[in-house]
N, C-alpha and C positions, 0 to 999 in steps of 0.2 A: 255286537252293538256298542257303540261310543257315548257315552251320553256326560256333558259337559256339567256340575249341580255348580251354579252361582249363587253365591249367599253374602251377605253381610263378613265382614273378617277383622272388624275391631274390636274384639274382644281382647281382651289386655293375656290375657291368661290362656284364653283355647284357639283363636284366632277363627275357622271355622265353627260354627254353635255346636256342639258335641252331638247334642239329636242328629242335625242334619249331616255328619258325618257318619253317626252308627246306622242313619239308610242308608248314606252312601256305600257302604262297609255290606249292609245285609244284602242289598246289589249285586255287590261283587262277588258275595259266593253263590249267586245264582249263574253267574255268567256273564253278566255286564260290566265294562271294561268302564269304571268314573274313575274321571278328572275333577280338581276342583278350581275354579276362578272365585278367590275371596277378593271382595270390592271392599277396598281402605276408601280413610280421608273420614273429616267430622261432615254430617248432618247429609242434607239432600245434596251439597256440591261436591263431596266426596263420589256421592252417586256418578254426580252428572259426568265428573272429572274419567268417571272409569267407562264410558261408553264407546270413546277410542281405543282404549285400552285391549276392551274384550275384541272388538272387530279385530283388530290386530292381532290376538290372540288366536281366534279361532282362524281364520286367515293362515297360520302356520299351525295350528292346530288342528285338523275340521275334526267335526263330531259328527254323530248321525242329530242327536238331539241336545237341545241345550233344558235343562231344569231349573229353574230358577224358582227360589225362598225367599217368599216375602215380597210385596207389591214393587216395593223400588225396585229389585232384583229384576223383576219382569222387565217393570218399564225401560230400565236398560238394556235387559239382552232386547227388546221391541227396536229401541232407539239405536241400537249397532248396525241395525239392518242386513243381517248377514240371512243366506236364503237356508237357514239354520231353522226350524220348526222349534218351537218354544213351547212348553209347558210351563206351567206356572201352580206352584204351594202357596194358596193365600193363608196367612197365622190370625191368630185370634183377632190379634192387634188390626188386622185389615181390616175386618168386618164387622168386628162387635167392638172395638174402640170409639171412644166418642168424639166429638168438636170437628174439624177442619180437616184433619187425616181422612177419617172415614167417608167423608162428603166427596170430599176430592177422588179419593179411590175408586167410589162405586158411582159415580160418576162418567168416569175418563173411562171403565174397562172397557166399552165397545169401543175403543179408538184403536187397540191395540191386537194385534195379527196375532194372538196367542191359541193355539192350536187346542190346548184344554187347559183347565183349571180344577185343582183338588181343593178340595176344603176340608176340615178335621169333623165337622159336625150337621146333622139336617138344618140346626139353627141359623148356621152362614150358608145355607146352599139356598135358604127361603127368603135371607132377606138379599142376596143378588138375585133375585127375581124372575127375570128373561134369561138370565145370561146361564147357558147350560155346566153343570158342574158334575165333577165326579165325588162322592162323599166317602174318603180314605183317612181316617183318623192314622196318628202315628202309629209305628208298631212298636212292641216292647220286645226286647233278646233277653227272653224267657232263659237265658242259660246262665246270663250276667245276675241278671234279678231272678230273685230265689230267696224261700224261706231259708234262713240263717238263724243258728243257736242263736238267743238274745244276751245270754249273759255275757258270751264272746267278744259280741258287737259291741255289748256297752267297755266291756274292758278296755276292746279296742281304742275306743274313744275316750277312756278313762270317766265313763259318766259312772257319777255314786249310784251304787246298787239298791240306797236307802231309800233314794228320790222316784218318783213317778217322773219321767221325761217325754214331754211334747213334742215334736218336731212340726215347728211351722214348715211348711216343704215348699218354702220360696225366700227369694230373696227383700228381704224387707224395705229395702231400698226403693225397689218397684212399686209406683201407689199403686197401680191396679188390681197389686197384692193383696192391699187392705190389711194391712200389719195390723193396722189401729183396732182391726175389730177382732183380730184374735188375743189380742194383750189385753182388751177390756174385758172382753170374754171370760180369761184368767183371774183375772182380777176380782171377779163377782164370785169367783170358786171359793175365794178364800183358804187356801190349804196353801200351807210354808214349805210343803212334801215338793210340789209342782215344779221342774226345772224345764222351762223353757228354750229350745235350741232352733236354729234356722238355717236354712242354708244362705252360706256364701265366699264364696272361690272355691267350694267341693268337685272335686272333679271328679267327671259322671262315671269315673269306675268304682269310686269311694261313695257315691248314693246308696246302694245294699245295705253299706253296713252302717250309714244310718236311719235308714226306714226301719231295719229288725234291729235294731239297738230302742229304737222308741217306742212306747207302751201308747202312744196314740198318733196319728197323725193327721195336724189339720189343713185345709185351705180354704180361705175367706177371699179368694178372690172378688172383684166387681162385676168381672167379665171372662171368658176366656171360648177357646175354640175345641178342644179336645184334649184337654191338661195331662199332659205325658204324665207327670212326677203321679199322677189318679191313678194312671193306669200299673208304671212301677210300683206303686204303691199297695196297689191290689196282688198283682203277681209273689209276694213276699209275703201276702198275707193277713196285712197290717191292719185293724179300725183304724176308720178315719172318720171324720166331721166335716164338711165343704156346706161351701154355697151352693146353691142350685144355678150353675151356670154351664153354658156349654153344654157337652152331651154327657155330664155329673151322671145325673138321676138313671140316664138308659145305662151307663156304663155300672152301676148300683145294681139296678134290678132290684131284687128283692134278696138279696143276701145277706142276712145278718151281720152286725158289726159294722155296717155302713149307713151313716148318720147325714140328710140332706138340714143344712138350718139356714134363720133369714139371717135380716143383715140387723139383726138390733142383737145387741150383747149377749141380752138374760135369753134368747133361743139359743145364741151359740153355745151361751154356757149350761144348758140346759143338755144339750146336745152334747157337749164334752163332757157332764157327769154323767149322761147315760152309756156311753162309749168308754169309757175306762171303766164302770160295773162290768159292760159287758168283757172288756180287756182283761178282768181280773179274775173272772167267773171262767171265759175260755180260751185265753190268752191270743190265738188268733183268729182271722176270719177262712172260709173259701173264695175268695178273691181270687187266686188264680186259676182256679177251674172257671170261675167266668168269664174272665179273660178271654182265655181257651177257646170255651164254647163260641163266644164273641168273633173269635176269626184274628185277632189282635195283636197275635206273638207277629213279629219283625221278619217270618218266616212268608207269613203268609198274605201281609200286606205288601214285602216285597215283588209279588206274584203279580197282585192288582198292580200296581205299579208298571210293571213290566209289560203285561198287556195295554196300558194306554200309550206307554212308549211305540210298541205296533202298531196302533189304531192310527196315532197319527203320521207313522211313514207312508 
């Protein structure tokens, strides 16, 4: 089977989004032959500019299926018109974003010949409504992520061994991030011990070794669909602190060392004192036997995948 993954490819540094390459990657050691079409150029004309492009493509390429990440993605492999059978990965951003994007998106999806549609969480499959969805959160390669020595990891990284180290586990750049509320957060701790770190330009074979490099791990997002870095994060081991967004709380369960808070400071920071007690009392959590149990590891979600590729030949 051929199956063509279209995605976004202006990333300055990975060109492809490294998620949507390591399913492409889990894929392929099941059997299935991916290609990639990364769609360049700034903003939505970049999109539009690459709609020729792909027809052309596949054209001298054909595939059994095209996969497309992320709502533009679709709407172009749609707009190529090739008699090419589409799936489509909507991300958090399609569905649980807010303003004008999200309107427009869940909008416009019956106009478009898309054969199925995945989404990360129940939260995005209820508010498309009508519109039938399959609910496939990412997977994690349980081989890559892996509890690791900490003291190794911090060496590695040259973090002081003296220091308590946080890892915000996004990029701060990103508002949806919500930097703001994890810094304030801190800030209410009051301890000079606390070093603060976040990711950005880490590339995602060097995430391991900073998740077991840090003594807590938070995410204050606004929003999200199925938050990969939750679930790496969990497989390794790690306490963490998060918002209650996306599918957080189901991916939590009830397993110790995993902390849900709101969106006002003094709960976050409430929540990050109680989570480094716990950090210091048992150093990690069972996080990756939940995973596990969950069905989650990159193995076994490549499987689900694979059957809706069938469904719709």
């Amino acid at each position: 089977m051929k199956v063509l993954f279209v995605a976004g490819g202006n990333t300055e540094k990975f060109g492809i989004p490294p998620l949507i390459k390591a399913q492409g990657e889990s894929l392929k050691q099941h059997g299935v032959d991916i290609s990639y079409f990364p769609i360049t150029g700034k903003g939505f004309k970049g999109y539009l500019s690459s709609i020729s492009k792909l027809k052309n493509y596949i054209k001298n390429n054909p595939v059994d299926v095209i996969h497309a990440h992320f709502s533009f993605s679709g709407i172009v492999a749609s707009l190529a018109k090739t008699k090419t059978p589409v799936v489509v990965s909507l991300l958090g951003t399609d569905v649980n974003g807010s303003g004008l994007l999200k309107k427009m998106i869940l909008k416009c999806l019956p106009l478009f010949s898309w054969k199925a549609i995945i989404v990360k969480s129940e939260e995005m499959s209820k508010k498309l409504g009508k519109t039938k969805s399959h609910i496939i959160p990412n997977g994690v390669d349980t081989g890559l992520f892996k509890p690791l020595e900490q003291a190794q990891c911090k060496k590695q990284l040259n973090w002081n061994n003296e220091k308590i180290h946080i890892l915000f586990a996004a990029n701060p750049k990103r508002l949806e991030k919500n930097f703001t509320l994890a810094k304030e957060a801190i800030k209410r701790l009051d301890n000079n011990k606390i070093e603060l770190h976040f990711f950005e330009n880490v590339e995602h074979q060097n995430i391991p070794v900073w998740l077991n490099a840090a003594n807590l791990v938070l995410l204050s997002s606004l929003w999200e669909g199925s938050p990969n870095v939750i679930k790496e994060a969990m497989v390794c081991n790690c306490p963490i602190v998060a918002t209650n967004v996306g599918d957080i709380e189901w991916l939590f369960g009830n397993e110790p060392g995993h902390f849900l808070a709101d969106f006002t400071p003094e709960d976050f920071a409430n929540n990050i004192a109680l989570a480094l007690d716990f950090a210091k009392k048992n150093k990690k959590t069972n996080g990756r036997k939940r995973i596990l149990k969950l069905g989650l590891d990159s193995e076994t979600v490549a499987k689900k995948i694979i059957e809706i590729y069938k469904s719709v030949l």
